[in-house]
N, C-alpha and C positions, 0 to 999 in steps of 0.2 A: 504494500500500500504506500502511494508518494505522500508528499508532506500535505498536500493540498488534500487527499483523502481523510488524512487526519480530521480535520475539519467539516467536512461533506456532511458526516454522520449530524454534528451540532445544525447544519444548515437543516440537516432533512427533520432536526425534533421542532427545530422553531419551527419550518412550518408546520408540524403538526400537533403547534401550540392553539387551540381555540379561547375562546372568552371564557373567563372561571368566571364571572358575574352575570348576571342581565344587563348592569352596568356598564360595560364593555363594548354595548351596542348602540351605546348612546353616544353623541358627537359630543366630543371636547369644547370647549370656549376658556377664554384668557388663558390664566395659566395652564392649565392641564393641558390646552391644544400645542403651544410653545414646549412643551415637555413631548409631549408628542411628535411634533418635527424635527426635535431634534437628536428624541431616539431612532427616527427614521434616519435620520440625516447618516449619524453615526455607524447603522447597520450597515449603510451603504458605502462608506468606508472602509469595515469592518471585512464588507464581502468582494470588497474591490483588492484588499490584502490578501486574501485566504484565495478567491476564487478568478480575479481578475474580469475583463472583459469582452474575453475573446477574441480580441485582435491580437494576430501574433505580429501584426508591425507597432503595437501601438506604442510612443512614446513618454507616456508618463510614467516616471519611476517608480510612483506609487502605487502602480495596479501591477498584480501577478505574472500580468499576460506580458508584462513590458520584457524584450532581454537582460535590460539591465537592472533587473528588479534586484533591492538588495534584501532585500527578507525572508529570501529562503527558508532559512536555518532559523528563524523564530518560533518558538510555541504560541501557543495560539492564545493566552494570555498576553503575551509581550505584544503582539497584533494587534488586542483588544484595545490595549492603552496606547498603542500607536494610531488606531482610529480614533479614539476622542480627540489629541494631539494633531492631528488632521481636521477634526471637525473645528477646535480651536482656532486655528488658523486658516481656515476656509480654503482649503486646498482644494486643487481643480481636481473634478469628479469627472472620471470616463461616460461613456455614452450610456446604451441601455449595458445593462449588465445582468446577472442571471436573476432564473427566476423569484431570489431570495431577497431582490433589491426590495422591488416594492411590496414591502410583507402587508398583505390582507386586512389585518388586524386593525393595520393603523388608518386605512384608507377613508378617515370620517370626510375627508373632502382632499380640495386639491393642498399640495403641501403646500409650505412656507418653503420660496428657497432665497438663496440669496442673491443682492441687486445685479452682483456681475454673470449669473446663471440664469443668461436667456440668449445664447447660442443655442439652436436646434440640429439635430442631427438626423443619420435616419433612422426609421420608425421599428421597431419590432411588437408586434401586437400581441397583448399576452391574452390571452381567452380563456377564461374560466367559466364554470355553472354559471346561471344566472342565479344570482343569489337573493335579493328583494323580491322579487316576483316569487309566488308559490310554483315552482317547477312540479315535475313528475313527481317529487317524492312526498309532496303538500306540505312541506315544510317551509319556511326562510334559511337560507344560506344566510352563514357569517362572511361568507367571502365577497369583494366586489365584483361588477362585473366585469369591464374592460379597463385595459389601463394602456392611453395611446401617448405621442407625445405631445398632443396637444388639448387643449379640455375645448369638450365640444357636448351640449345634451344628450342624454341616452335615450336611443329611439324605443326602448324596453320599459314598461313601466315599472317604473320604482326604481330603477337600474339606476347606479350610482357609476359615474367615471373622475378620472384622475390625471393629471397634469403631471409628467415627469420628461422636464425641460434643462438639460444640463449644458455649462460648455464644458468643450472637450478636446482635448488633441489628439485622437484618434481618430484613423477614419471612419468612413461610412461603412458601417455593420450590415452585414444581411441577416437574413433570419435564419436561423438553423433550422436546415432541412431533417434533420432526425428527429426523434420524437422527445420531447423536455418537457419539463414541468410546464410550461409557457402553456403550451400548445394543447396538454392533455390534461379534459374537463372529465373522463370515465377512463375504465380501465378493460379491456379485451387483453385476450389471450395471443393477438398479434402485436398488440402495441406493447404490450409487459417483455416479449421477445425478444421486438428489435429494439426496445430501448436497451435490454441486457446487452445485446451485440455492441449495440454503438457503445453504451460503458464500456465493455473488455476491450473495443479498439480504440478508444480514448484512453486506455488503462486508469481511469476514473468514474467515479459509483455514483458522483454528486448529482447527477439528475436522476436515478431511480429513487436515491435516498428522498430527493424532495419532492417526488412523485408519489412515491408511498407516505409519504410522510404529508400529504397534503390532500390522497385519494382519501386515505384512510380516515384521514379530520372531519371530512363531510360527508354527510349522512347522503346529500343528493348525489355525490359524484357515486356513493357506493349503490344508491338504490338503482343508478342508469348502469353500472358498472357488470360485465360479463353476462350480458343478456346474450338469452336467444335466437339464434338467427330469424325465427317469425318475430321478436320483439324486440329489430335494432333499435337503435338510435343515431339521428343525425349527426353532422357532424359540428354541430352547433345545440347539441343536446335535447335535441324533440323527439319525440316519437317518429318514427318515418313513416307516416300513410303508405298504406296499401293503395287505395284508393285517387285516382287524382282530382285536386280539387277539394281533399278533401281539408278542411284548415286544422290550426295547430288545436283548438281546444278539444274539437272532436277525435283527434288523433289521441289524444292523453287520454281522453272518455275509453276509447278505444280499449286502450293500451289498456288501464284498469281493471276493464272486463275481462281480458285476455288474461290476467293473473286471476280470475277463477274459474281455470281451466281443472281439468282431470289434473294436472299435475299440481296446480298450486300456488304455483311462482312461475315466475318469466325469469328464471337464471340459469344459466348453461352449465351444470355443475362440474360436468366433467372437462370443460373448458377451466373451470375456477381451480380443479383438486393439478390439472396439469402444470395450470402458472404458480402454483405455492410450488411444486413439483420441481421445476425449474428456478425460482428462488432459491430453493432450498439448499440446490448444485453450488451458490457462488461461496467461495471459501470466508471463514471469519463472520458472515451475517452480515453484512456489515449496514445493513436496511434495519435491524433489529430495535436500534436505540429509537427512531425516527417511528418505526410502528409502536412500540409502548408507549411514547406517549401521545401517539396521532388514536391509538384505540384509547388512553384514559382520557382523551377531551371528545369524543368521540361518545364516551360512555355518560358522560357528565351531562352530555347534550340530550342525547335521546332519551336519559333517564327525567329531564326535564319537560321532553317532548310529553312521556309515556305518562305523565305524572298528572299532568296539566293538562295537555289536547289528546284529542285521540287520531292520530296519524294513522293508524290503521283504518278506520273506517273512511277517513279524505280520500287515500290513493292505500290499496292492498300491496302495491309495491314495495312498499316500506317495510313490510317481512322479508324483502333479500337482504337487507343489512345483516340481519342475524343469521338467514341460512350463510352469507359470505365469508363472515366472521367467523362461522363453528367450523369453516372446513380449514380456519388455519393452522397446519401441523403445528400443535401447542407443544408438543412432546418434546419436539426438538428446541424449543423455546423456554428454556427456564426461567428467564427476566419477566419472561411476556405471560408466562403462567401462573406467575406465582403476584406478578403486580397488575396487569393491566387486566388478565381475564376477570379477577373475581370482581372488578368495578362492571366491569360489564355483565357480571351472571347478576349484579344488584342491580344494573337498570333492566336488563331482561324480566326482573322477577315484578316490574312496577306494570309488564305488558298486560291488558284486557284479560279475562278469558277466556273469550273468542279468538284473541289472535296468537296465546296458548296453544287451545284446541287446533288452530291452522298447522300451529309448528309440529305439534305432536304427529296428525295427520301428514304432514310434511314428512315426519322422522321415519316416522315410521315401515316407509315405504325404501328406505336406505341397507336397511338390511343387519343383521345380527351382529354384523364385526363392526361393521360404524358406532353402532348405539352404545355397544361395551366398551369399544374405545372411549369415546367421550364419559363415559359413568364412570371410568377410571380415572380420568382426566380429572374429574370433577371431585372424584374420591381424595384424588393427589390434594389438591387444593386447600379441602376443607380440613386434612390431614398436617399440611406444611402452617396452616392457621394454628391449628392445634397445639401442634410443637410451636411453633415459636413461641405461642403466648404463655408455653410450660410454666404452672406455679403462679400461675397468674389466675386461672378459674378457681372460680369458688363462689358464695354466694353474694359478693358484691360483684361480680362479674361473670357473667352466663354466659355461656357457647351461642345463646339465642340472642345476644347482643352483638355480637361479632357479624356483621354487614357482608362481608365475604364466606361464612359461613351459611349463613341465614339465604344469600343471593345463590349460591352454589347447591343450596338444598331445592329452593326452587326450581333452578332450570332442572334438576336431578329429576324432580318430579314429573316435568316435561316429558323426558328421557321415559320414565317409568311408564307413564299411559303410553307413547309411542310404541312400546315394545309389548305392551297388552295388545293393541290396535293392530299390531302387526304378528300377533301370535297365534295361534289357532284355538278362532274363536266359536262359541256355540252356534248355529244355526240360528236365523232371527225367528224363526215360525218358534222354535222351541224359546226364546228369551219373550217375544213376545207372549206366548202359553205361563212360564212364569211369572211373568209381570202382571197377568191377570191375574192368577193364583193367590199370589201373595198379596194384592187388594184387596179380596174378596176376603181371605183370611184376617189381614187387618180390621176391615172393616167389624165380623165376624168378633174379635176377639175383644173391641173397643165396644162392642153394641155389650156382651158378656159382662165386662168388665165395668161400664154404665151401669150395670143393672144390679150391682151386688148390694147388700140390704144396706151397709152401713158406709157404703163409699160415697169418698169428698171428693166432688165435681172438681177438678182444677187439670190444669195444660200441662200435658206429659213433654217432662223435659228429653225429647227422643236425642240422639245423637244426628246431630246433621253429616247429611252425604258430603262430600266433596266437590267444590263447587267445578273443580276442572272434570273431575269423573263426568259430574250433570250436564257440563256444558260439551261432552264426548256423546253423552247417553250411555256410557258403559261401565262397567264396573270390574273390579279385579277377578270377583268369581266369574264371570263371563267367558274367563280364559282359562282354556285346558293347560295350555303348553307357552306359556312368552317369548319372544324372540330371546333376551337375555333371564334368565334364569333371576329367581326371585335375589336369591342367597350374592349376588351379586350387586344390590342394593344396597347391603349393610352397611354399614362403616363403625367397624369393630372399636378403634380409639372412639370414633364419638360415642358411641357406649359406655365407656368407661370414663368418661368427664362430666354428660350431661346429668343437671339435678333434674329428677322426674317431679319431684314438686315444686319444684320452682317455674319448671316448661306446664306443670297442669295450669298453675297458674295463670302463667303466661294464655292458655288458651280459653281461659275463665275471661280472660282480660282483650280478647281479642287481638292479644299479641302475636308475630312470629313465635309459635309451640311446634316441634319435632313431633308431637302428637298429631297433625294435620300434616305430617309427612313422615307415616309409620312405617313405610318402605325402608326406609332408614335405619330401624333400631331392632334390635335381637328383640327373640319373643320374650327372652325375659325382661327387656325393659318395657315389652308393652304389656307385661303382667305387671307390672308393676303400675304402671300408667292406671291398668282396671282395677285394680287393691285401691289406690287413693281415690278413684273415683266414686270407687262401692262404699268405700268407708265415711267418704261427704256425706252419701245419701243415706246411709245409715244416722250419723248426725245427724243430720235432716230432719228422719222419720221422728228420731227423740227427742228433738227439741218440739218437733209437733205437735209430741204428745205430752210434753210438761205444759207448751201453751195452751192447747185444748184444756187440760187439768185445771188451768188459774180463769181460762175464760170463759167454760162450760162446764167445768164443774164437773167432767166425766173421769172416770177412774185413770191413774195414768198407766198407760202400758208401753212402755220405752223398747223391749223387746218384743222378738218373738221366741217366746216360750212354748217350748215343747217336754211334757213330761211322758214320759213311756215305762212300759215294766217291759222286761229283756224277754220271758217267756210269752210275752201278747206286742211285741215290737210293731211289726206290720198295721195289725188292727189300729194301735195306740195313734202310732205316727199318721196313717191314711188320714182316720176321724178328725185329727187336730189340726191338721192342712187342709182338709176338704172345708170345715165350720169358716176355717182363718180367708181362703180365696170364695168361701160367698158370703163371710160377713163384709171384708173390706180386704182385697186381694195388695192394697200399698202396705199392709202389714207386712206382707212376706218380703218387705225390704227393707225390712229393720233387723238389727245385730240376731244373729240364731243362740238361744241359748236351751242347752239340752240337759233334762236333768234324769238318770236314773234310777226309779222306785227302789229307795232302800239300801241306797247307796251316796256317803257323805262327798261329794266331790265337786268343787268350783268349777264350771266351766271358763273354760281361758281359750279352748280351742282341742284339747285335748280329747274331751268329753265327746264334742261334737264329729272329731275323725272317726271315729268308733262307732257313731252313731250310722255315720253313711255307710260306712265299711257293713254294718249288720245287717244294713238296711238291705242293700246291693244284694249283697250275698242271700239272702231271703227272695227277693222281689224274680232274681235271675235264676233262680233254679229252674229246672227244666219240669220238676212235679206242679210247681206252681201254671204252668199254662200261657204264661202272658207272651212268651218270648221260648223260642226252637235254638236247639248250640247245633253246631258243626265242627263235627271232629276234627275235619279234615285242618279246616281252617283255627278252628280256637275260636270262636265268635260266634254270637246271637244274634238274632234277628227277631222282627216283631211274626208272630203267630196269627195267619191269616183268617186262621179257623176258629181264634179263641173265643171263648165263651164271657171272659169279661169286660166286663162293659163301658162305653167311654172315660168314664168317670177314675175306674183305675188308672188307667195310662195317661191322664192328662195328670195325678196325682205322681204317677212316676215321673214324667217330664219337670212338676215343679221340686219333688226333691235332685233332681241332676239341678237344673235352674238352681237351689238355694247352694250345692255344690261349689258351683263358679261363684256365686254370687258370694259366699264366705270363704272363698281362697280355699277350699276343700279340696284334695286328688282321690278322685273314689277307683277303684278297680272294675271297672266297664269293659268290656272288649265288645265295641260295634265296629261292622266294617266302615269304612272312611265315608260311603255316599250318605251313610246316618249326617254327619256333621256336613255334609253340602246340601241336603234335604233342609237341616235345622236353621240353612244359614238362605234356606229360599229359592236352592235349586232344584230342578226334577232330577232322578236317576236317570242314567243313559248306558247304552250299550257299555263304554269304556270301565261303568262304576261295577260292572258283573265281574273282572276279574277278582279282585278282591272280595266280593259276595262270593263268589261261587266258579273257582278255577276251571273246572270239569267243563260248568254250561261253557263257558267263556270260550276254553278251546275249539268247541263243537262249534260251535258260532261260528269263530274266524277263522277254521276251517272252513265252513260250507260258504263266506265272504269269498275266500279266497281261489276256493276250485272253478276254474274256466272251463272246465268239460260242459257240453252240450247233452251230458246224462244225467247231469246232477237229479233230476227226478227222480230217475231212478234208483240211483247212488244213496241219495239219505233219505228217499221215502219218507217225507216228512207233509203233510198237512200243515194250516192256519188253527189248529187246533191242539195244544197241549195238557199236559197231564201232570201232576202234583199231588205231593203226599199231605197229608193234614197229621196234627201231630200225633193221633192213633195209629197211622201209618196206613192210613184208607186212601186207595187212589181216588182222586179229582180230576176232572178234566172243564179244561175252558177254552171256548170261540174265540180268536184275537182280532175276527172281522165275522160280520154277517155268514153266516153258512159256511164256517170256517174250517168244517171239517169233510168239504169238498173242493176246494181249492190247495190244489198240491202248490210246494214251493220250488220254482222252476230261475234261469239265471233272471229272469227279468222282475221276480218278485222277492226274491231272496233277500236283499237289501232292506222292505218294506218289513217282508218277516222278522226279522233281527231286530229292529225299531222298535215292532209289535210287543211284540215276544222281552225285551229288556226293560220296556215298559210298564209290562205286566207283572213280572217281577219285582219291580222296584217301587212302582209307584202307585198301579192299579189295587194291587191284591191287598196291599198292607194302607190305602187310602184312608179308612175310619181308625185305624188302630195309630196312626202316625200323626191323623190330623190332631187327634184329641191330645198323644205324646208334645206336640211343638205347641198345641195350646199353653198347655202346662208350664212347658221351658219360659214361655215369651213371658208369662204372668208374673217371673223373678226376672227377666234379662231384657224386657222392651227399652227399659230407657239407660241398659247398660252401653258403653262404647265398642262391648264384645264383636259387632256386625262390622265395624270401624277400621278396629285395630287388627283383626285378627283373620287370616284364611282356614279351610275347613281344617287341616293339615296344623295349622298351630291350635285349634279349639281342641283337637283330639288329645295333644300334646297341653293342653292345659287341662280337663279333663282325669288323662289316664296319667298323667306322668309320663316322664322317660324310662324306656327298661335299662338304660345303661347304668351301670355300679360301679362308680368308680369312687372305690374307700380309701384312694390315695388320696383325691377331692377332700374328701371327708376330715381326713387327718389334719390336710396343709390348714383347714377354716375353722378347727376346734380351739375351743378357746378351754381354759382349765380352774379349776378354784377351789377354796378349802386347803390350800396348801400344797396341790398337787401343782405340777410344771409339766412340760414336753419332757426336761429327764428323768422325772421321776422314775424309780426299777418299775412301777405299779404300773405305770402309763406305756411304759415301753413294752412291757410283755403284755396288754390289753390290745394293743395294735399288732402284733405277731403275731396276737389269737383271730383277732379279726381278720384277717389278711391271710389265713388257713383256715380258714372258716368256707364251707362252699356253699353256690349260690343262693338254696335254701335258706339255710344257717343264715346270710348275710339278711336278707329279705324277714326274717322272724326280729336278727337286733334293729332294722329299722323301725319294725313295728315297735317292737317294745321301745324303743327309747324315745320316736318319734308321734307313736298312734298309728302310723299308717307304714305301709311297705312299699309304696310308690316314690320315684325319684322325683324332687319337684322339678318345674319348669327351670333350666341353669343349671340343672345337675347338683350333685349332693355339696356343694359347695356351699349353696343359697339357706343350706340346713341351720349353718350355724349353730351344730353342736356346744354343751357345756360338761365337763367332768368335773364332779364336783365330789372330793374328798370326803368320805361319812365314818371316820373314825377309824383309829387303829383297827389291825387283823383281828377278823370275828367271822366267825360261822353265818352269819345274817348273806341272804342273798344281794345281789344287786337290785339297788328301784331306780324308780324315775318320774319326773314330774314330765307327762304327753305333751303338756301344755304349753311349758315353758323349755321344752328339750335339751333337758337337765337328766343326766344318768349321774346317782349316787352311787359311789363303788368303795365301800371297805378299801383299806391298805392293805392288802394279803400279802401273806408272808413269802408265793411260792409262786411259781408263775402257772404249776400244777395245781394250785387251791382255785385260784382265780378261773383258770377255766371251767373248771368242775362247777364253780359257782354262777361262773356265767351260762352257760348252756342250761342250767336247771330254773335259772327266772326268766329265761329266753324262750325256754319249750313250754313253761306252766304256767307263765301269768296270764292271767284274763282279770277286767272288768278293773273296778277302782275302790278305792277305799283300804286298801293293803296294809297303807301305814298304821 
């Protein structure tokens, strides 16, 4: 790089310096204007040393271009203070000079020059956007429009021109036939080209630099910028009719419409990924400084655009900026990714949600490796934020504070509906069929839930949908399969910073909350998000009922109380739930507190694990009828046949519902379409695998056979046959006269439909509706629908079956004198850790209530070992509730096991101590 490249770079950031104010747009007077001429004056000095004026005869010593220039060898400081020292002494100024002479900014009118500069030269005309006029992109340009050597009115409305009259001792200039910042108002894939050429044969960058550095600053040069060959533009930046005759406003009308097309946008992308392409070739960047901050005034602008007007609805074209922008290889950009993008994912995040939904719709159609790129991109970002403000979060400063965070989560979200939109999505006949479903059902459970004797009229605080979801019409269950995979959303470090109560808050407050962009967070922290939610509204309910107490004088009931005897559990529990959802069903969302007949024990939580655990295991037995197991599988299903009556099963739904609703893991095993059922969707062929492998394969076998015998091959009818739980065959029509209509290749398809249908959603229709009645009666105004896919409900639910007692160990905490070295503690972890999986699953129980791993794995358990006195014959106990295991100090590491395995294998029930 020569010395004069050195400098190029500073020429190409000034210009892609815009207004930091409003103020900036306003004309100077007195002083201010005089300050102004004369930092013009001075730049032009400045660039008359660094860059000269292009005459290689020219005779002034003080321009570059002269031979006998002596300033070579100066840095580009020394230069600075040589221009003012020039300005000082009103040295003579070369002719026109490059395009960095007359910077933009300052152009509030024509300059001040001095009395002996009014020699005229010749002309070079510098042409840029039309800036005061609303162009194609419906915005004002910062930039002027012409700048000649003489001032003459602008035949453009609003067009502002400019007088730059120098003497000079150089000759007459011509205009440079290559392509210069001068001359280029957009940017093409051939002009980016041969500008590079002419650079490498100039062996100087200084005109791409102020190219990019001056494309990139306007928002119009970028929305005219690497259009489509159907949607050029003149060479004076209009639209070019198709039509002749046809004039400029109808032409922009035009052009408008033609960006909503099947595609979206009027930009040629693969014209745009080839020119960053070849950018990318030139050694050093050396374009790089001039784009950071031509995209952060860039970003400052349209964020004021997006904020304040709505430029997307004036001209649709103003979504190229952003699709132009996202295809710039950030990767290879470290300055540019870590400063300039995340100003622009915060003005991105101020866009509509209409022109959201466009981009999404845009993205989406890019393809799987695009999207993850950028979700990585975006990951880095909010990551390098992270880190750097290390030791700096905490509760006077939130992750939801951080602007580049907050902006990076947004566009993320973008990314996320894109890659739904583009994933393989359900059928609209079948989303349409649910959407009626689940109205009818609502409608249905709100008329119920109206009608109960002792219910208070008031507005169910439901969880709202997402306003980009609604403005898609789509939503995440809609999609089987995504272009990028969910788990690729996460971002692990911001899990590990973010306060979950302090983000609920945030979205209590209609703040930026990570809770309205739950793509983002592990499911343990959106369990956690639903714990402080459930636990508000339990507050809630008890503050309700103390006010009730003082202002009606009705008995207070701050819980819900359930007292059971262990030999009548079922009966006990049903009755007390059945009275509680028809006297006033908001009961059942206040704190659960479980007492057992005859037994002295506080509920804390302990009580209540045991409760569900009994429950479960009663309800699901196969003698009981409600519900059929499969060996094959390990899982139940609802019983088409049974005998009882709506009223149990919408009771079994509200003990799962109070489950989740009290942070409970019950021991369930439904197959996964239960939880896409629960969450509002129909079963479909794909949810049989998991039901029922056997059907599954026969299916997609007879999918899959192209023989022209298939009739005859699987002899198969519109009519099948099923077992009831006596094990009596059944048979059912799955169309009109179904048991004479063979399934042949051209109905085969319709069969499978039928047929997975029947299964899933016809047979077990009364049995399931009354089940999700039940659920929704604890969970309608939970954020469970929100936060969570069927796939995480399961997994909050059942637990994880994974055990890992290293987890366990590393999160224990110890007390009563015991330590991590104590001999006591170190041989209690030897035993557990040769303990097999049974064994492990019985000391959860006992030490925890329950033998399910919670959501985060055994970590989240936060164990306590607490010292119960020197070596003594007494077993080990424990508090369920407070997940506190009492353990004697034994003397052996032989006593302790023996003693451990015998309160492990025989405790039951409470009251012990």
């Amino acid at each position: 790089m020569n010395p004069n490249e050195k400098f190029s770079e500073q020429s190409g950031i000034s210009a892609a310096r815009g207004p930091n104010s409003l103020s900036e747009h306003r004309p100077e007077t007195g002083d201010g204007m005089k300050r102004a001429a004369a930092k013009q004056m001075i730049e032009k000095y400045y660039y008359q040393l660094t860059d000269g004026c292009g005459d290689e005869h020219c005779q002034n010593k003080d321009c570059a271009s002269c031979p006998a220039f002596a300033f070579t060898e100066k840095s580009k400081n020394e230069l600075a203070i040589k221009a003012i020292d020039l300005f000082k002494g009103k040295a003579k100024l070369c002719g026109p000079l490059p395009s960095k002479v007359p910077r933009a900014e300052n152009l509030a009118g024509p300059s001040k020059l001095s009395s002996e500069d009014n020699a005229t030269t010749a002309g070079v005309v510098l042409e840029e956007a039309p800036s005061s006029s609303k162009g194609i992109g419906g915005v004002e340009s910062s930039k002027a429009g012409k700048m000649i050597l003489e001032e003459k009115p602008s035949s453009s409305k609003g067009q502002t021109t400019a007088l730059f009259s120098q003497q000079s001792t150089c000759n007459v200039i011509k205009p440079i036939p290559t392509p210069a910042a001068e001359t280029i108002k957009y940017l093409t894939e051939e002009k980016v080209l041969e500008l590079i050429k002419s650079c490498k044969e100039e062996n100087s960058w200084s005109k791409l630099i102020r190219v990019i550095g001056a494309t990139f600053n306007n928002a119009d040069s970028l929305i005219m910028s690497f259009r489509k060959k159907d949607h050029s533009i003149s060479d004076h930046g209009n639209v070019v009719s198709k039509e002749k005759g046809e004039d400029r406003e109808s032409a922009i009308q035009s052009d408008i419409r033609s960006c909503d097309s099947s595609a979206g946008h009027s930009v040629d992308l693969d014209a745009v990924r080839r020119t960053f392409q070849a950018l990318m070739q030139i050694p050093d960047l050396p374009y790089q400084g001039a784009l950071v901050n031509a995209l952060s005034s860039l970003s400052r602008n349209i964020e004021m655009e997006l904020r304040y007007r709505r430029p997307l609805e004036q001209n649709p074209n103003y979504i190229n900026i952003f699709l132009i922008v996202m295809e710039i290889p950030l990767h290879e950009h470290e300055e540019l990714l870590e400063n300039a993008f995340p100003e622009f994912c915060r003005a991105l995040g101020h866009m509509s949600m209409s022109g959201q939904a466009k981009l999404a719709r845009i993205w989406s159609t890019f393809g799987e490796d695009w999207l993850l790129q950028k979700t990585r991109l975006l990951h880095q970002v909010i990551t390098v934020k992270i880190a750097q403000n290390h030791g700096k979060w905490g509760r006077v400063y939130q992750l939801n504070d951080d602007e580049g965070i907050a902006g990076s989560t947004k566009v993320m979200k973008i990314l996320f509906y894109a890659s739904i939109i583009g994933g393989s999505m359900d059928p609209h006949t079948v989303l349409a069929e649910e959407k009626e479903m689940n109205e009818t059902e609502e409608s249905l459970q709100d008329m119920l839930q109206g009608g109960a004797v002792g219910h208070e009229h008031k507005d169910l605080n439901k969880p709202k949908e997402d306003p980009l979801a609604q403005e898609l019409n789509v939503s995440v269950l809609d999609c089987r399969k995504p272009l990028v995979p969910f788990d690729e959303f996460v971002n692990e470090l911001l899990n590990e910073y973010v306060e979950i109560e302090a983000d609920y808050k945030n979205k209590m407050e209609s703040k930026f909350s990570f809770m309205n962009h739950s793509f983002i967070l592990t499911t343990a922290s959106k369990h956690t998000c639903m714990y402080i939610d459930n636990r508000v509204r339990m507050y809630n309910e008890r503050r309700s009922s103390i006010l009730n107490t003082f202002l009606r004088g009705l008995p207070p009931i701050p819980f819900l109380r359930l007292r059971v005897r262990r030999d009548h559990l079922i009966d006990d529990a049903l009755v007390n739930l059945e009275m509680t959802a028809m006297d006033n069903p908001q009961d059942l969302k206040k704190q659960l507190i479980v007492e057992f007949e005859g037994e002295h024990a506080m509920d804390e939580g302990g009580v209540s694990k045991e409760f569900f655990q009994l429950v479960v295991e009663e309800i699901f037995n196969p003698d009981f009828g409600m519900f059929t197991y499969n060996d094959h599988t390990r899982q139940f299903w609802f019983n088409p046949t049974s005998f009882e009556n709506d009223g149990q099963f919408t009771l079994i739904g509200i003990v799962l519902g109070l489950a989740i609703y009290n942070s409970t893991i019950v021991d369930i095993h439904f197959p996964s379409v239960v939880y896409r059922k629960l969450m509002g969707k129909k079963g479909r062929f794909e949810d049989l695998k998991d039901l029922d492998p056997t059907l599954y394969a026969s299916l997609q076998q007879m999918l899959e056979y192209e023989g022209d015998d298939l009739e005859d091959v699987f002899m198969q009818s519109f009519q099948v046959s099923y077992k009831d739980v006596f094990g009596c065959d059944l048979t059912h029509e799955l169309k009109e006269k179904g048991a004479d209509v063979h399934v042949n290749q051209e109905n085969k398809k319709e069969f499978v439909d039928l047929y997975s249908n029947f299964m899933l959603n016809k047979s077990i229709e009364k049995q399931f509706r009354a089940f999700k009645r039940g659920f929704n009666l604890v969970t309608n105004e939970s954020p469970l629908r929100i936060l969570f896919r069927p796939d995480e409900v399961e997994l909050l639910i059942c637990g994880s079956t994974h055990f890992d007692f290293y987890d366990l160990q590393k999160s224990t905490g110890y007390d009563g004198g015991f330590t991590a070295d104590s001999p006591t503690i170190q041989h209690f972890w030897e035993i557990v850790h040769e303990f097999s999986e049974d064994q492990k699953r019985r000391l959860l129980q006992f030490t925890t209530g329950t033998d399910r791993v919670p959501v985060g794995g055994l970590s989240k358990i936060k164990l306590i070992i607490a010292r119960n006195g020197p070596d003594s014959d007494r077993l080990p106990t424990a508090h369920t509730c407070f997940n506190v295991l009492l353990l004697p100090d034994y003397s052996s590491k032989e006593k302790l096991k023996d003693r451990l395995e015998k309160a492990v294998d025989y405790s039951k029930g409470f009251g012990m101590l």
